[in-house]
C-alpha atoms as an extended CHARMM CRD file, in Angstrom:
* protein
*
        77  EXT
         1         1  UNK       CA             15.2720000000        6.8370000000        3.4280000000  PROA      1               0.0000000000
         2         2  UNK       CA             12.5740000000        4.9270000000        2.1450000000  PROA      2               0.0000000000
         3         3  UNK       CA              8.6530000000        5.8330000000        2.4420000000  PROA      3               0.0000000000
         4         4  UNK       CA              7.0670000000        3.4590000000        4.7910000000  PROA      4               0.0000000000
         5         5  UNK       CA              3.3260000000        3.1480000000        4.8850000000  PROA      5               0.0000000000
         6         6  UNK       CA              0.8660000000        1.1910000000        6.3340000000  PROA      6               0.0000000000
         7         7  UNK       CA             -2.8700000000       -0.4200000000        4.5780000000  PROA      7               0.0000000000
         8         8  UNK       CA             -4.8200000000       -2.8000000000        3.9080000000  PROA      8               0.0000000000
         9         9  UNK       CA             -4.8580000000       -5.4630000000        0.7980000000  PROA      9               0.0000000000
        10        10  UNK       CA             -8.0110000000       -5.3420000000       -1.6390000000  PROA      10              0.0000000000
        11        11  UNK       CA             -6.4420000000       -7.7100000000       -4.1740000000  PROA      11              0.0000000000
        12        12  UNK       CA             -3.8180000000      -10.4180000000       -4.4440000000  PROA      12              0.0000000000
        13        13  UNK       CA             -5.0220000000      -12.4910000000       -7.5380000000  PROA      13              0.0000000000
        14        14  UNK       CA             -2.0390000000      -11.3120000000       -9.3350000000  PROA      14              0.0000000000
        15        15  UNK       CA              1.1330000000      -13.7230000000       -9.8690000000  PROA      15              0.0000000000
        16        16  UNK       CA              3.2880000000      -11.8470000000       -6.8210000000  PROA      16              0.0000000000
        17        17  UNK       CA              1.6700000000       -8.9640000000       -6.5800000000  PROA      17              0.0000000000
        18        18  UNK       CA             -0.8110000000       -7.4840000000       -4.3480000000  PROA      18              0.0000000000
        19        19  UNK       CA             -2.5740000000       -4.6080000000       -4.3050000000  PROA      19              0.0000000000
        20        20  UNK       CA             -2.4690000000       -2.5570000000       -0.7330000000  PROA      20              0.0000000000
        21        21  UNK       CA             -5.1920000000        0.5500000000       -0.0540000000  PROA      21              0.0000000000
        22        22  UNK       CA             -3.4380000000        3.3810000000        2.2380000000  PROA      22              0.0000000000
        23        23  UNK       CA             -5.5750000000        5.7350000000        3.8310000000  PROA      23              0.0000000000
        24        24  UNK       CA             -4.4570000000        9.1020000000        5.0840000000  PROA      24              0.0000000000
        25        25  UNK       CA             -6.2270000000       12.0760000000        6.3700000000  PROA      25              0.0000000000
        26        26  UNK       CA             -5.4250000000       15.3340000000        4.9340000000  PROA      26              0.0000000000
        27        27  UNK       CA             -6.4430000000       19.1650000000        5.5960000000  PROA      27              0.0000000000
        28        28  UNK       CA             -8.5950000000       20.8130000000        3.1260000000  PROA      28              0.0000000000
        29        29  UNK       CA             -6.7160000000       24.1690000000        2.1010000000  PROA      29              0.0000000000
        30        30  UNK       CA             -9.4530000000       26.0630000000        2.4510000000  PROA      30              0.0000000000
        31        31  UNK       CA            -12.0230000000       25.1990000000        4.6440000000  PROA      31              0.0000000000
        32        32  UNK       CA             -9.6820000000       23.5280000000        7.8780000000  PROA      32              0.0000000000
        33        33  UNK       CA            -11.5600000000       20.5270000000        7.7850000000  PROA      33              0.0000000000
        34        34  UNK       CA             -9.9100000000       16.9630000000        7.5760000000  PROA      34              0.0000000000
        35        35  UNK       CA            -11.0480000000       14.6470000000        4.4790000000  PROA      35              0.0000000000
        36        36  UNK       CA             -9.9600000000       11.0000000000        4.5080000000  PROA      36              0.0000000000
        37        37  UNK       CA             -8.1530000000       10.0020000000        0.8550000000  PROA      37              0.0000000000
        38        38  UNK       CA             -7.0230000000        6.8230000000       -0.1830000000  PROA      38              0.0000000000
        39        39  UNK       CA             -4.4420000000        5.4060000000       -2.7320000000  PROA      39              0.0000000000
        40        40  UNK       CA             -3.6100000000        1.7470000000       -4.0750000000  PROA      40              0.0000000000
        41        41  UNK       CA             -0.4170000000        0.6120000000       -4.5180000000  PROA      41              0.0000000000
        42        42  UNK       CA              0.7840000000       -2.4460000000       -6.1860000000  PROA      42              0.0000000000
        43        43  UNK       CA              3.1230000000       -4.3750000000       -4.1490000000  PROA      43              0.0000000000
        44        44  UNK       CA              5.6170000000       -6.9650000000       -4.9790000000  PROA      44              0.0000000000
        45        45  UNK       CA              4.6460000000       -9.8130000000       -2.8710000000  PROA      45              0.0000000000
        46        46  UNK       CA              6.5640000000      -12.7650000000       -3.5740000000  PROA      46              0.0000000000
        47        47  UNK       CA              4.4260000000      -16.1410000000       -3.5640000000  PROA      47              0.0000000000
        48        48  UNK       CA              1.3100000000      -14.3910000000       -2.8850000000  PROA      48              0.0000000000
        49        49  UNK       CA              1.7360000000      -14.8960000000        0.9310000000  PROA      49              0.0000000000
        50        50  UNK       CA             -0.8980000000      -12.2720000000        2.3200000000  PROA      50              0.0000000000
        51        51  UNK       CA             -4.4240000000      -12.9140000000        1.7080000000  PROA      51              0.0000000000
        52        52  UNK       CA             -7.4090000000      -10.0200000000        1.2650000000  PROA      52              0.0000000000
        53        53  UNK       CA             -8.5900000000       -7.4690000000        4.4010000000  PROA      53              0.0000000000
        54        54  UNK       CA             -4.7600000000       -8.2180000000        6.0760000000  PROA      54              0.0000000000
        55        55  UNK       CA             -2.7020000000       -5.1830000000        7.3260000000  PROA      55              0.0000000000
        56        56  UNK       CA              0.5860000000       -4.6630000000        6.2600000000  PROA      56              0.0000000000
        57        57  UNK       CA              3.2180000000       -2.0010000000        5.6040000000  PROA      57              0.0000000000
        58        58  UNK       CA              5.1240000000       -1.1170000000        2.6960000000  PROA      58              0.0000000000
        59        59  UNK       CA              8.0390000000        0.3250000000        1.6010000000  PROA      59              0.0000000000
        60        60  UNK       CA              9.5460000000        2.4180000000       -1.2390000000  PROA      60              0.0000000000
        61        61  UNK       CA             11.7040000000        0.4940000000       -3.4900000000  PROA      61              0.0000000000
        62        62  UNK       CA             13.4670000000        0.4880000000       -6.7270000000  PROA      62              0.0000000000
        63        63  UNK       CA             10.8820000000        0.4350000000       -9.9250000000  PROA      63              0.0000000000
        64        64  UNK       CA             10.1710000000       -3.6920000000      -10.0690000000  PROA      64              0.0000000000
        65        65  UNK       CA              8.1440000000       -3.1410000000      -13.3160000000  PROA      65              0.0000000000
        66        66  UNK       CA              6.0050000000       -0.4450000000      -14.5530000000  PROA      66              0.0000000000
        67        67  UNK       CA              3.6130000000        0.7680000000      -12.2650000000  PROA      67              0.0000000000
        68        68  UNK       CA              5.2480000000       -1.9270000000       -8.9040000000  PROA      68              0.0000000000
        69        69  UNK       CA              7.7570000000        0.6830000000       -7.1520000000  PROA      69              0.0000000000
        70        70  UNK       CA              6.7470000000       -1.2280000000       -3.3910000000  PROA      70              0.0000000000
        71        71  UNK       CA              7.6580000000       -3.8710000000       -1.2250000000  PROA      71              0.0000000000
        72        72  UNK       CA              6.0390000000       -5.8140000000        1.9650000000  PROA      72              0.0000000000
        73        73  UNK       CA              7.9250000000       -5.0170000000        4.8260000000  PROA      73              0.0000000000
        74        74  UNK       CA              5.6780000000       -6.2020000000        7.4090000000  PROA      74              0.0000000000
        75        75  UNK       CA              2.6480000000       -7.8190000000        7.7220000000  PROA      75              0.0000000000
        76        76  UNK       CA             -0.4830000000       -8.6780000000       10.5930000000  PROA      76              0.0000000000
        77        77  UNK       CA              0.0950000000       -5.2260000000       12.3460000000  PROA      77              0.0000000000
């Protein structure tokens, strides 16, 4: 089963590729207290259909070059 998650694009000006920021909201160890943490992703995104601040999800996927292991599942959420 694939990971499925859900951001927002920062960048597109790649040739099919876009590059999504996912939030998430994690427990520090220590002192209980949540801390938001982000990650980008590159995305394959064929035609560079999305433009910048849309939402969209992603999903795992094979390696599509070196450091572009997503794909667009859905987009406008």
């Amino acid at each position: 089963m694939p990971k499925i998650l859900s951001g927002i694009i920062v960048s597109n000006k790649m040739k099919d590729t876009a590059v999504v920021k996912v939030d998430a909201f994690v427990k520090h160890p220590k002192y209980q207290k949540f801390i938001k943490r982000s990650k980008k992703f590159k995305v394959h995104d064929a035609g560079n259909t999305r433009k910048i601040g849309d939402k969209v999800q992603i999903a795992e996927t094979r390696p599509i070059s070196k450091d572009k292991h997503f794909v667009l599942v859905r987009s406008n959420l």
